[in-house]
C-alpha positions as CSV (number, residue, x, y, z in Angstrom):
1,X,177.2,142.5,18.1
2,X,175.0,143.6,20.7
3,X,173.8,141.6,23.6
4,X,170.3,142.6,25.2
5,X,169.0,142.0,28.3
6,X,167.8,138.4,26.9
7,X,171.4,137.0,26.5
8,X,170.7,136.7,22.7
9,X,172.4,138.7,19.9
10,X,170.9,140.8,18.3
11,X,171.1,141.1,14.5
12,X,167.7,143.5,13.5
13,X,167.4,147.4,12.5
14,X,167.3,147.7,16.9
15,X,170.6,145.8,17.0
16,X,171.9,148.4,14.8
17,X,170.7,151.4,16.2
18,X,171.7,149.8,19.7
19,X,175.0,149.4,18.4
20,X,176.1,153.0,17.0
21,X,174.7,154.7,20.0
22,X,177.1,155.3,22.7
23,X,175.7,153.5,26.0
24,X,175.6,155.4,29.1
25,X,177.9,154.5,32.4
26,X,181.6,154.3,33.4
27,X,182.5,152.2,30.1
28,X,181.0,155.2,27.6
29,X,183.3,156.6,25.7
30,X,185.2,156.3,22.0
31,X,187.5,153.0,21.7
32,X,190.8,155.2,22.4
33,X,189.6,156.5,25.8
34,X,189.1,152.8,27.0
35,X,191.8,151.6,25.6
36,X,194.3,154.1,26.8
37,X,192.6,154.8,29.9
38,X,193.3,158.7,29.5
39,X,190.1,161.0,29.0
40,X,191.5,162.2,25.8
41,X,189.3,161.6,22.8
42,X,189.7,160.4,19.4
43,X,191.3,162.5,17.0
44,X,188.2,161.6,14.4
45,X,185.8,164.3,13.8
46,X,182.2,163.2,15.4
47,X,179.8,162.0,12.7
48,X,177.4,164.7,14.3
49,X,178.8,168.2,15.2
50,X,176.8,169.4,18.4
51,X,178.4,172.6,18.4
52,X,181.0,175.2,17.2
53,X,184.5,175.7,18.4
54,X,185.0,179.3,19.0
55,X,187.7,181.2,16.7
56,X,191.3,181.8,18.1
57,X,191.4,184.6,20.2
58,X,187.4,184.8,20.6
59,X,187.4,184.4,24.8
60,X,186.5,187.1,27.0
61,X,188.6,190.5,26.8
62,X,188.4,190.6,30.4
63,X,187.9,188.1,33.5
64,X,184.4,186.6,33.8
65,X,183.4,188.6,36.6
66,X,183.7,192.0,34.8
67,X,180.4,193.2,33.5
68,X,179.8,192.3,30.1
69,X,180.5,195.4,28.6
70,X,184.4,195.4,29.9
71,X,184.5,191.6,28.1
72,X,183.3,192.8,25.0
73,X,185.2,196.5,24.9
74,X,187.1,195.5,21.7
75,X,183.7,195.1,19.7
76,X,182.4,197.8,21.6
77,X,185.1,200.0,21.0
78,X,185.3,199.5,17.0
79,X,181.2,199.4,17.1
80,X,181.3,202.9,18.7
81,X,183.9,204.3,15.8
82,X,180.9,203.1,13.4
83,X,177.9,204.6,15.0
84,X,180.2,207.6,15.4
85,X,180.7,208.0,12.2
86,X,177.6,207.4,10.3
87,X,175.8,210.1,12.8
88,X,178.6,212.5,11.3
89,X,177.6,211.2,7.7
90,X,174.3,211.6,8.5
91,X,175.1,215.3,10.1
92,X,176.1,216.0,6.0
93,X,179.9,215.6,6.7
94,X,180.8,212.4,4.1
95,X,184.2,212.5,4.0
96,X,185.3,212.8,7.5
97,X,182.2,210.4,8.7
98,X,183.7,207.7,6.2
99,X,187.3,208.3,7.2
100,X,186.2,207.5,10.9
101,X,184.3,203.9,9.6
102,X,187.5,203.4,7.8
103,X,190.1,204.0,10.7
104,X,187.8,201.9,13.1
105,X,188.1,199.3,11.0
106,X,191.2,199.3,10.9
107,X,191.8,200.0,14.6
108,X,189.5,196.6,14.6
109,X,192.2,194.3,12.1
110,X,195.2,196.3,14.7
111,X,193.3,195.0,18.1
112,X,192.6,191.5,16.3
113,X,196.4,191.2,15.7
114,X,198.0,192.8,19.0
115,X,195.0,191.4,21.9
116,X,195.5,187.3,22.6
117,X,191.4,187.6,23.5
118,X,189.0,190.1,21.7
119,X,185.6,188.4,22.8
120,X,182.9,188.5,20.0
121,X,185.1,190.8,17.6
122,X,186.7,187.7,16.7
123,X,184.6,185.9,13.3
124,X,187.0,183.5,11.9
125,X,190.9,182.8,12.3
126,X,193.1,185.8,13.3
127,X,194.3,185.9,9.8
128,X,190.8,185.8,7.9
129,X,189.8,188.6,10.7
130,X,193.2,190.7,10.3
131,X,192.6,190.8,6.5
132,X,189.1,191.3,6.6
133,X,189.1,194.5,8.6
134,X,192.2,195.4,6.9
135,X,191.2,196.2,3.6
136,X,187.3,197.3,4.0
137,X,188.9,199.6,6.4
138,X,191.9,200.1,3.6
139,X,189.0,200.7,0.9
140,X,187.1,202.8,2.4
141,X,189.7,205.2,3.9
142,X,190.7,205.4,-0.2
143,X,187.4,205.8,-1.1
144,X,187.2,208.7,0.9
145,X,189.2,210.2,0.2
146,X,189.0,209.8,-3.8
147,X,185.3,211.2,-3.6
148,X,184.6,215.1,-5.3
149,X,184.8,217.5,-5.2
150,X,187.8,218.5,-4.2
151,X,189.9,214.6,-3.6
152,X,192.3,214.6,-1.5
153,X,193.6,211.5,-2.7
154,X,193.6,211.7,-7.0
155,X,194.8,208.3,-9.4
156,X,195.8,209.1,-12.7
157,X,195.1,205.7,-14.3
158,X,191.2,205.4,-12.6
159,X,190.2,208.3,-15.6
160,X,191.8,206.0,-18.4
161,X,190.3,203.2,-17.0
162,X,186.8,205.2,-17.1
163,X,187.3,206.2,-20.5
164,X,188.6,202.9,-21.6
165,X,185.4,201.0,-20.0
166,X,182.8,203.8,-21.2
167,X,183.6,204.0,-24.9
């Protein structure tokens, strides 16, 4: 129960409120911290999240005092492989422009499993990233180099599956 300033106890909706806020000063803190008298917290998830943890591996690439393109390079560098190829899909060259979106993406699933920091390339857990950039990059290498005329890359059971599906 709450005490105010009164001396009474309170026992209304203020009381309440009074009680599950945390108070301000030297005696704030969960149960656990003043009980233990370490400033470690609660292993209880807050009833109100105020922010995001970041992902494993999603600090700086390089030291805080490096401009902000050297912290990010590992975005920056699989970003550029992108844009690099889409202007040579856009130049009328699909299958080599393609092949470079698929090798940066991979490049991006090999940096998010070799670097212990990739900045913002990192989304989720290493794992979710590694396979995530794995196999668009995967696909789309394939898909590549599947496409006509002329594939470089030919599966014999995709035209029985066509014909099977189209009849």
């Amino acid at each position: 129960m709450s005490v105010h300033a009164s001396g009474e106890g309170g026992t209304g909706p203020a009381a309440a409120v009074a009680m599950s806020e945390p108070q301000p000063g030297p005696r704030a803190g969960t149960q656990a911290q003043r009980h233990s008298g370490s400033g470690r917290g609660s292993r209880r998830f807050p009833s109100i999240t105020r922010d995001t943890a970041r992902p494993e591996g999603g600090g700086r690439a390089a030291g805080g005092r490096a401009p902000a393109p050297a912290r990010q390079w590992p975005l920056l560098t699989v970003m550029a492989g992108v844009g690099a190829g889409l202007l040579i899909v856009a130049l009328d060259e699909h299958r080599a422009g393609t092949l470079v979106i698929g090798f940066s993406l991979l490049l991006g699933a090999v940096l998010r499993w070799m670097l212990p920091s990739v900045g913002m390339l990192a989304v989720r857990s290493r794992f979710t990233d590694m396979v995530t950039y794995g196999l668009l990059g995967t696909l789309i290498v394939l898909l590549s180099m599947m496409t006509q005329p002329d594939p470089w890359l030919e599966l014999p059971f995709l035209e029985d599956v066509v014909h099977f599906t189209v009849r």
